[in-house]
C-alpha positions in Angstrom: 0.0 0.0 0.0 2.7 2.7 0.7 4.1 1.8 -3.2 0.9 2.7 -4.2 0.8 5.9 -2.6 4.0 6.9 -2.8 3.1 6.6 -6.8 5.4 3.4 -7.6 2.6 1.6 -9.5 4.9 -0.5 -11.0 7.0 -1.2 -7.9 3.5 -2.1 -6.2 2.2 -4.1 -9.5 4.8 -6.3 -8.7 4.8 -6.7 -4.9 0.8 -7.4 -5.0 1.3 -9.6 -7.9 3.4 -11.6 -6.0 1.3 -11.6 -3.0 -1.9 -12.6 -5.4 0.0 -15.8 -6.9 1.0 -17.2 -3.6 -2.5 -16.9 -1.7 -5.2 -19.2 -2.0 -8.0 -17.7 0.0 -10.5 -15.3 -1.4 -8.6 -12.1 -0.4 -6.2 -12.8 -3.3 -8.7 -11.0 -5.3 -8.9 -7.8 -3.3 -4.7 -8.2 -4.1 -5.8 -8.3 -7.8 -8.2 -5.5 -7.8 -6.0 -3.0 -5.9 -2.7 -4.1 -8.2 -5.3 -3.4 -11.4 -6.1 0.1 -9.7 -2.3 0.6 -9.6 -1.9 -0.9 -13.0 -4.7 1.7 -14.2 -2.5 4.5 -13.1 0.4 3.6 -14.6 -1.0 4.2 -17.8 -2.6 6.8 -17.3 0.8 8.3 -16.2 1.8 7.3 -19.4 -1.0 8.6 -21.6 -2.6 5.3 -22.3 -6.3 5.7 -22.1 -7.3 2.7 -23.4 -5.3 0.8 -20.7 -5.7 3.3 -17.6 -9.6 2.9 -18.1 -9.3 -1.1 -19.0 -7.2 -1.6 -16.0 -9.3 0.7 -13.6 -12.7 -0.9 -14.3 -11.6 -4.6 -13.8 -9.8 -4.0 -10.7 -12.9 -1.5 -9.9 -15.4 -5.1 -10.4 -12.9 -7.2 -8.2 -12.6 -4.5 -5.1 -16.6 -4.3 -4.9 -16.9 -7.5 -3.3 -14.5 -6.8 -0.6 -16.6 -3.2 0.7 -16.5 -2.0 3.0 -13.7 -2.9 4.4 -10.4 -6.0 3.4 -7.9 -6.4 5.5 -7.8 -2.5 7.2 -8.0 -1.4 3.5 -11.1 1.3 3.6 -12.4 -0.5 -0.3 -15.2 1.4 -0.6 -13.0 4.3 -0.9 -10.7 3.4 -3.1 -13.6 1.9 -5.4 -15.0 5.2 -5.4 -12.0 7.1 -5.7 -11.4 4.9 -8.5 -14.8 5.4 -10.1 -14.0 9.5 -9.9 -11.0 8.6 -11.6 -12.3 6.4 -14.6 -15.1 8.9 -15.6 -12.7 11.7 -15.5 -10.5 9.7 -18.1 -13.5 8.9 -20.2 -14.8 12.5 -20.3 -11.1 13.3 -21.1 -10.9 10.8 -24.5 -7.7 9.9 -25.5 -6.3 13.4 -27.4 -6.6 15.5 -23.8 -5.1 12.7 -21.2 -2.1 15.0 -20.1 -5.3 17.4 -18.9 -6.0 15.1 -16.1 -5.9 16.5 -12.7 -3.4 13.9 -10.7 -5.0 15.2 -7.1 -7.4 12.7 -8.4 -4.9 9.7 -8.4 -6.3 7.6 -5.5 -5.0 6.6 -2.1 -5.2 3.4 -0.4 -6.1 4.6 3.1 -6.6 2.2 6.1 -9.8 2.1 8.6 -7.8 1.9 11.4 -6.4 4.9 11.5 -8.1 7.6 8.6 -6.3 10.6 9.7 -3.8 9.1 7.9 -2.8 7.0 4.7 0.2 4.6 4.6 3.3 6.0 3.3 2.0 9.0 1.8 3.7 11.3 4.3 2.0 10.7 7.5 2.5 8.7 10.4 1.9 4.7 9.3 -0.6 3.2 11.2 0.6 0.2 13.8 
């Protein structure tokens, strides 16, 4: 989670990816979902539409079955942070992605402690 919100969405695809692969319960897909978030942003960072908004709505499927709340992670946040994201995209098109307003990149924040999200420059909770 603090790759992801320190904006290292490829670092993180890779650390969730290999937590995903080597989990068998059901949580591997909230894994999945939040590593296709991450993979949605990474290219949109690099001016792929078709990819950022591909990537964002299947991860967007996989983390609604895991709201409210995975594992600490507050999901139905980042769904609908995600959401805001993906229709912002779309209403963009493809010729005006460097227009995108990247306060509206989402954060992964925890329940147990909202004051603050994981490695984005605050405290980490215990």
């Amino acid at each position: 989670m603090a790759q992801f919100n320190r904006r290292e969405f490829f670092a993180c695809h890779e650390t969730l990816e290999e937590l995903w692969k080597r989990e068998r319960r059901d949580v591997r897909d909230l894994y999945r979902g939040i590593l296709q978030v991450a993979v949605g942003c990474y290219h949109l960072e690099r001016g792929n539409h078709r990819g950022a908004l591909y990537s964002l709505h299947h991860g967007i499927v996989r983390l609604l079955h895991f709201t409210p709340v995975c594992q600490d992670v507050d999901v139905t946040r980042l769904v609908a942070d995600a959401q805001r994201l993906a229709i912002t995209i779309e209403d963009l098109g493809p010729n005006k992605m460097a227009a995108f307003e990247v306060s509206l990149i989402p954060t992964v924040w925890l329940t147990r402690d909202r004051q603050h999200s994981v490695g984005a420059g605050g405290p980490s909770p215990s």
